[in-house]
C-alpha positions in Angstrom: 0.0 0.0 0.0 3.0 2.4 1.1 4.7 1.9 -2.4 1.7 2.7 -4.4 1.0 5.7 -2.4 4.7 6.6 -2.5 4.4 6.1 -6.8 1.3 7.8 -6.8 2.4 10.9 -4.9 4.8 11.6 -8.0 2.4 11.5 -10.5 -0.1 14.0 -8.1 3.1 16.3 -8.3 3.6 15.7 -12.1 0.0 16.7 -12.5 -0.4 20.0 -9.9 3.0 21.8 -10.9 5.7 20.9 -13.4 8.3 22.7 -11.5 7.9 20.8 -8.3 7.9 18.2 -10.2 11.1 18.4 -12.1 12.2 19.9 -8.5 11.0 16.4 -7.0 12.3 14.2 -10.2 15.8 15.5 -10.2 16.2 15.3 -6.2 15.3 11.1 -7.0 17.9 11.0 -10.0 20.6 12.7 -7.9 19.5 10.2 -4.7 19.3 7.0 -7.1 22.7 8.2 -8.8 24.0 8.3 -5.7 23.1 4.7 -4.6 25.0 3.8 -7.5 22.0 3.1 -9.8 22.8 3.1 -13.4 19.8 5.0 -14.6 20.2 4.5 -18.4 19.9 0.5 -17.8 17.2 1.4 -15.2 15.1 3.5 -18.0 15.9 0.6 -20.7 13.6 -1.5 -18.3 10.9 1.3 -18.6 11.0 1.2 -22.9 10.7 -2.8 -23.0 7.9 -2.1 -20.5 6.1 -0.1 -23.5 6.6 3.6 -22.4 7.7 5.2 -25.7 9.4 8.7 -24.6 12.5 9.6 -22.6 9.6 11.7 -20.0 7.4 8.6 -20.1 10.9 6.4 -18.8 12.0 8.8 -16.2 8.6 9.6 -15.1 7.3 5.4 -14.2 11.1 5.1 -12.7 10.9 8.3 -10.2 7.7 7.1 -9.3 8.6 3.6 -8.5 11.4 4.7 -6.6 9.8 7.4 -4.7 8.8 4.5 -1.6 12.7 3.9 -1.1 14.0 7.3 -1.5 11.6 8.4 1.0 11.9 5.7 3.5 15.3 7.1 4.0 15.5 9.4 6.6 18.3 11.2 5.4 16.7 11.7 2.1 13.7 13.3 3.8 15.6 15.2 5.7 17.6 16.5 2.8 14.7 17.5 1.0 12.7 19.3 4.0 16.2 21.4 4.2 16.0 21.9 0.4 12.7 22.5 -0.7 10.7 22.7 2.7 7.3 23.7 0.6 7.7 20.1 -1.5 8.9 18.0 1.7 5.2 19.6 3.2 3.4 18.9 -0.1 4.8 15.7 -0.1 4.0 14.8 3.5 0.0 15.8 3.3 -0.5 13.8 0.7 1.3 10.9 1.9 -0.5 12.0 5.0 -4.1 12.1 3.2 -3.4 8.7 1.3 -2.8 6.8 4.5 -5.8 8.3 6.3 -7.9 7.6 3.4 -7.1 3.9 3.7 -7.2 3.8 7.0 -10.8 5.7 7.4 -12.5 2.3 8.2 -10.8 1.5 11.1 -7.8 2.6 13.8 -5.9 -0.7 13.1 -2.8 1.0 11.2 -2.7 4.2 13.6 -3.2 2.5 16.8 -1.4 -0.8 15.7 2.2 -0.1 17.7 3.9 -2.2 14.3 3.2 0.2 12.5 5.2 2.7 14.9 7.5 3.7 12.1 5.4 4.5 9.2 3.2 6.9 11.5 6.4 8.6 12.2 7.2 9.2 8.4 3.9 10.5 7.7 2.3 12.1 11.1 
């Protein structure tokens, strides 16, 4: 559930301002470069997938690695000193996509498993 919140979170960016977004997609680059990710082989994956354009590529792979970017702390930290207005855009909707799921019951909030995710996101 995390991960497709986290992928979906890039394309509510991509779709409410272009230059958070290219703010947001070149912040993952730089982080995914800097794991050591070969990001032309990691695009190649996205064309044999059947997304036609160089955008389309770099687009499905930010979003896809949004969930392990931002389970880093550091890499959240490093964007809330950065860009503090995307870290807080970033945060409500993570924030409104868990509360959303989790509007039929207290299981996830209360849950104490489930300690470290509230701490990401509340």
């Amino acid at each position: 559930m995390l991960r497709s919140a986290a992928h979906e979170t890039y394309h509510f960016v991509e779709g409410y301002s272009k230059k958070d977004a290219d703010d947001l997609r070149d912040y993952v680059i730089d982080a995914l470069k800097g794991n050591g990710v070969d990001i032309e082989k990691a695009l190649e994956k996205y064309a044999k997938q059947g997304y036609a354009t160089r955008d389309e590529q770099i687009s499905e792979l930010v979003a896809d690695s949004m969930f392990d970017i931002f389970t880093n702390k550091a890499a959240i930290e490093r964007l809330a000193k950065n860009d503090r207005t995307l870290a807080q855009k970033i945060y409500d909707k993570f924030k409104d996509m868990f509360l959303r799921a989790n509007s039929r019951s207290n299981e996830y909030v209360l849950d104490p498993r489930y300690k470290e995710v509230r701490d990401y996101l509340i």
